[in-house]
C-alpha positions as CSV (number, residue, x, y, z in Angstrom):
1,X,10.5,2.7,-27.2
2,X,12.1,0.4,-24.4
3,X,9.8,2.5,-21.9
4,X,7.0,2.2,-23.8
5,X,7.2,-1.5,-24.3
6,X,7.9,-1.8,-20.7
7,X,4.8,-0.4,-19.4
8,X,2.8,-2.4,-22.3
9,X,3.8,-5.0,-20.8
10,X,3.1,-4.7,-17.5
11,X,-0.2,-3.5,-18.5
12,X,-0.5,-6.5,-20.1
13,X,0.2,-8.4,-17.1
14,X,-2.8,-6.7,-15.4
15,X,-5.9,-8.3,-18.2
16,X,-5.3,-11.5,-16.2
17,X,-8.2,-10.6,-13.9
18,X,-6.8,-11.3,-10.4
19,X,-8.1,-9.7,-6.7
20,X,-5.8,-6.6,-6.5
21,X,-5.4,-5.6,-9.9
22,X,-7.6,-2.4,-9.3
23,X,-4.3,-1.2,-6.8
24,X,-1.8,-2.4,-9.2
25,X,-3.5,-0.2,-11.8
26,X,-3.6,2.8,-9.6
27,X,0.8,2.2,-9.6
28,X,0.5,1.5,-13.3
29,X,-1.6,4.4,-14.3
30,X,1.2,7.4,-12.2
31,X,4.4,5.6,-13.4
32,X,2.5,6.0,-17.4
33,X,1.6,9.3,-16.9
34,X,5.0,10.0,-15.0
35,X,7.0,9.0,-18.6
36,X,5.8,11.8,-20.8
37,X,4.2,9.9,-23.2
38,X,1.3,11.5,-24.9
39,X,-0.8,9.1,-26.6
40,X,-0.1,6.5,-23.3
41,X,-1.5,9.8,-21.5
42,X,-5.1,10.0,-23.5
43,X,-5.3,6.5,-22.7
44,X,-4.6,6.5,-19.0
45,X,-7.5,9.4,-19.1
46,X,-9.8,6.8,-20.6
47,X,-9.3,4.4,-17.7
48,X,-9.6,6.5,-15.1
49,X,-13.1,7.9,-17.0
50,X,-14.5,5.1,-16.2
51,X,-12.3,3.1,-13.9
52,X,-15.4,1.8,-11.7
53,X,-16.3,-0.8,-15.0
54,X,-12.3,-0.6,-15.6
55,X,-11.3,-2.1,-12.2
56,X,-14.2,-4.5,-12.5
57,X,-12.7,-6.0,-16.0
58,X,-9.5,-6.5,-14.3
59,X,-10.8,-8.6,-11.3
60,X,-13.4,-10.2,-12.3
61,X,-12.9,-14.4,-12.9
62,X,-15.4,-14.6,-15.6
63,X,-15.4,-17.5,-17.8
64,X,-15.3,-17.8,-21.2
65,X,-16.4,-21.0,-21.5
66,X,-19.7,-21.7,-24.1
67,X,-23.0,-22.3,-22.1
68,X,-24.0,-26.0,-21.8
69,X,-26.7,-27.0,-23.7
70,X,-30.1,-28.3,-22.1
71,X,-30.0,-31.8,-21.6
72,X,-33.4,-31.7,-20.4
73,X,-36.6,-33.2,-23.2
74,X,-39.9,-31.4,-23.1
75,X,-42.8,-33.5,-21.9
């Protein structure tokens, strides 16, 4: 369990999107599969299926902020 709470965690770390996450994830991804955990296995699979929209999630500085609204008046 300690192992497994471990790499949660520093999975974890990586949903901050930050530049360099997708090469932190790569490190993540062989140390999970390196542990011998099934079910942490199927989902390291799922990443890497499509770890192009994967990587993008993790660096991207998206806000979540709600859209302003219009302070413009029609004519």
């Amino acid at each position: 369990m300690t192992t497994l709470a471990g790499l949660i965690h520093h999975f974890a770390a990586l949903l901050d999107p930050a530049d360099g996450n997708a090469a932190l994830l790569s490190t993540w991804i062989t140390s999970a599969q390196a542990k011998g955990l099934p079910h942490l296995h199927a989902f390291t699979r799922g990443l890497e299926k499509d770890r192009a929209a994967v990587d993008a999630a993790l660096s991207c500085h998206a806000t979540t902020a709600a859209p302003k609204a219009s302070t413009t008046k029609p004519s």
